[in-house]
C-alpha positions, 0 to 999 in steps of 0.5 A: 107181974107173974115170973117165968124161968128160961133156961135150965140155969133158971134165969128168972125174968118177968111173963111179958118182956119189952122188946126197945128195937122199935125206939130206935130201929126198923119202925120210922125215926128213933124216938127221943132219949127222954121218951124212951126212958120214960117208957122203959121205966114205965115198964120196969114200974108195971113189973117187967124185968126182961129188956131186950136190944142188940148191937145192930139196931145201933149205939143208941138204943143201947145206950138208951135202954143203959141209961133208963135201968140205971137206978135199978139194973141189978134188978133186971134183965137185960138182953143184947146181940151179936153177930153182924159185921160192924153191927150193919144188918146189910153187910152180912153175917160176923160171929167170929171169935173176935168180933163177938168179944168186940161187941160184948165189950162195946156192948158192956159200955153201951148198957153202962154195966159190968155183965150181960144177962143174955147175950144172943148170936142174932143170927147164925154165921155159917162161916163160924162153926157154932161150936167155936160160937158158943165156946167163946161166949162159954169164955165171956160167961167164964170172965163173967161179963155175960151170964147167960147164951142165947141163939136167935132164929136158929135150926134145930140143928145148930141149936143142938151143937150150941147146946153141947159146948154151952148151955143155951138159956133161951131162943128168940124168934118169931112166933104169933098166931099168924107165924107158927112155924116154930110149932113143927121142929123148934118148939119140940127141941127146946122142950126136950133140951129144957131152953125158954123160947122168947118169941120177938113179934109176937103181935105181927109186927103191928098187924095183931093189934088191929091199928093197920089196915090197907089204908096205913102209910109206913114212913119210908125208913119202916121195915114193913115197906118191904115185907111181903105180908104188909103189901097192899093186897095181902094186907086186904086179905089179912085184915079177917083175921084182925076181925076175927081176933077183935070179935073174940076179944070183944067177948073177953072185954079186952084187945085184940093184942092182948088176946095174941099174947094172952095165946103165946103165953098159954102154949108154954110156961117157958115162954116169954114174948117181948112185944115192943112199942114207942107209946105209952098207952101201947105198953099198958095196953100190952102189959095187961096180957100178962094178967089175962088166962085164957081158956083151952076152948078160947085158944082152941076157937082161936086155932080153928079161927086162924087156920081156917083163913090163911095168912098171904104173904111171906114173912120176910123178903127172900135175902132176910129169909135166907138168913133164917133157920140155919 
């Protein structure tokens, strides 16, 4: 698989990641250990060196991504978070001095290594001047157990005062052809400051692949339930643009996920989405975006395609949504 560089520091990852919250976290029940290493090394045998987890989608899934890169860790990149209290998403915000030291050692223990690749604030702490945020993991880089500093949904701003104490190597958010907002502020800020974007559901969350419909039942713990772009009617009203995407995909003797990533990977050479999944067949599926070019008049079909039906519903419910953008 082609390489891509994040970051002026020019840490070097492969074009498409794997995002692992979905084996454990937010999309039903966890898979089991042996399913999960079996898919991370399939992935790691398809070329991909870029795994991303975090703190607050549990002990577990980091241990698991630890355990599957064992044999080839220092060949791979791996990327986890911080910054929520006791690593709970529901108990709010926690970037503290402290805290973050707290989670990069437990952390360190979980992936079973000796440094973080990439370590990301998962979310801002507005309590925590990111300055204060990004010296201390300036200290961590120093004792050399992270090597890199990431930010995770950030403004523009924040991303700016970050940048000025430490670095920032990459940005993750969310970004597809169905949530362009980081086109407007944030897409022209990395470019100027020279930081790699990592988009994080870069396939809508499931509902790019074309495998949702209104019909679709989510097991009762599915993050999805409670978004408003999933409810029932909107998911009625967004289903044109899957047939939309399918028809230009089937002109390419390809899949509608791979066209979505095919256009991510066409915006900029400095981004690198991190799709995730729980199925093999899935992750190849996937996978075989990273060899697919499109066109400027595919992507520019594409655009026209999209902005001519817009989305309906809000990515996220309001309380998630406030946390973003800081």
């Amino acid at each position: 698989m082609n390489k891509r560089i994040l970051g002026k520091d020019g840490l070097e990852v492969s074009a498409l990641g794997l995002g692992c919250m979905g084996l454990s976290f937010g999309y039903g029940p966890a898979v089991s250990k042996e399913d999960g290493i079996r898919l991370i090394r399939a992935a790691y045998d398809a070329g991909v060196t870029f795994f991303d987890t975090a703190e607050a989608y549990g002990q577990f899934n980091e241990e698991l991504l630890g355990a599957a890169v064992a044999p080839f860790r220092e060949k791979v990149v791996l990327a986890t978070k911080f910054g929520f209290k006791n690593g709970l998403t529901a108990q709010g915000m926690d970037s503290s001095p402290a805290s973050i030291r707290k989670v990069a050692e437990q952390s360190l223990k979980n992936l079973g290594t000796d440094h973080i690749d990439l370590f990301y604030q998962h979310r801002v702490d507005t309590n925590t001047p990111i300055e204060e945020v990004a010296g201390t993991v300036q200290d961590l880089i120093r004792e050399g157990k992270v090597r890199h500093f990431g930010l995770s949904e950030a403004g523009a701003q924040t991303i700016r005062k970050a940048h000025a104490v430490q670095p920032v190597t990459a940005l993750q958010s969310e970004y597809s052809i169905w949530w362009r907002e980081p086109e407007g502020e944030i897409l022209p800020t990395l470019e100027e400051l020279g930081i790699g974007f990592v988009p994080f559901s870069p396939l809508g969350k499931g509902f790019l692949t074309g495998a949702i419909n209104v019909d679709t039942e989510f097991d009762k713990t599915d993050f999805r339930n409670v978004v408003p772009r999933f409810a029932e009617e909107n998911r009625r009203a967004n289903v044109r643009l899957v047939d939309l995407l399918k028809g230009i995909a089937a002109k390419r003797d390809a899949t509608p996920a791979q066209i979505a990533l095919g256009w991510l990977l066409y915006q900029k050479p400095w981004i690198v989405p991190i799709p995730g999944t729980t199925k093999l067949h899935r992750l190849q599926e996937n996978l075989g975006a990273a060899s697919m070019i499109l066109t400027a008049s595919e992507v520019n079909e594409i655009d026209a395609a999209f902005k001519a039906i817009p989305v309906q519903g809000a990515r996220y419910p309001q309380q998630l949504q406030n946390r973003v953008g800081k």
